[in-house]
C-alpha positions in Angstrom: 78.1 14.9 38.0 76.8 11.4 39.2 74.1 9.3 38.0 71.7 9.9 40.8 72.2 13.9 40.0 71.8 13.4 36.0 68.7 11.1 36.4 67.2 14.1 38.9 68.1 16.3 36.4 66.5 14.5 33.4 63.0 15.3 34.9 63.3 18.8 36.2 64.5 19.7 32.5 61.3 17.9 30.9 59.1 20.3 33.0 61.1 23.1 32.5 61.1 22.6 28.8 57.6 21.8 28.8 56.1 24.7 30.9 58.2 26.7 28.6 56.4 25.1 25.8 52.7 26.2 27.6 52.1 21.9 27.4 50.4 20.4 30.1 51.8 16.8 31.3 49.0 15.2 29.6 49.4 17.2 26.4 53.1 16.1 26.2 52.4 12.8 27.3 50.1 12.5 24.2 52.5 14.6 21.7 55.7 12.2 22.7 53.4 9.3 23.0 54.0 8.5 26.5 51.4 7.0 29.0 50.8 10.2 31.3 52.0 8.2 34.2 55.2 7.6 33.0 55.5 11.4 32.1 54.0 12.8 35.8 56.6 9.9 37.3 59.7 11.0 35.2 59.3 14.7 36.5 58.9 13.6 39.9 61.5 11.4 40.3 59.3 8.5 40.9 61.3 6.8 38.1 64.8 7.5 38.7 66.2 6.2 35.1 63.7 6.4 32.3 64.5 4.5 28.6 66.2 5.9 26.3 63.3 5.4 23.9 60.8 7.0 26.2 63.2 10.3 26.8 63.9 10.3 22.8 60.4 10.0 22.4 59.8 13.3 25.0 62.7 15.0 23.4 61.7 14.9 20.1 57.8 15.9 21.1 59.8 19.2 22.9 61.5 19.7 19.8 65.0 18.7 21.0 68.2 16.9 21.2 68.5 14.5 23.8 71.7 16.0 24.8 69.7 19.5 26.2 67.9 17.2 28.9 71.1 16.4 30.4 72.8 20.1 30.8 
């Protein structure tokens, strides 16, 4: 798997996990302590490759390893 395929992949698992989790982007983006815009720009693809600290920061408001954004 390439980067460009792992960084798409990143954001379609943060709104799979947090549908899952019944959170709207905004309530996630508050829980993780992410500006909303960062969050609805992540699952879009907008922003290709998000810090590490901002996806530990999501992973940990979803209750997770880093490691399950990235299967």
């Amino acid at each position: 798997m390439n980067n460009s395929q792992v960084e798409n992949l990143i954001g379609k698992q943060i709104k799979k996990l947090r549908l899952k989790n019944n959170l709207t982007q905004e309530k996630l983006s508050v829980k993780a302590g992410v500006p909303y815009t960062t969050l609805t720009k992540i699952e879009s693809g907008v922003i290709r490759r998000p810090a590490v600290q901002t996806i530990a920061q999501i992973a940990k408001a979803l209750d997770i390893k880093i490691d399950d954004l990235i299967k």
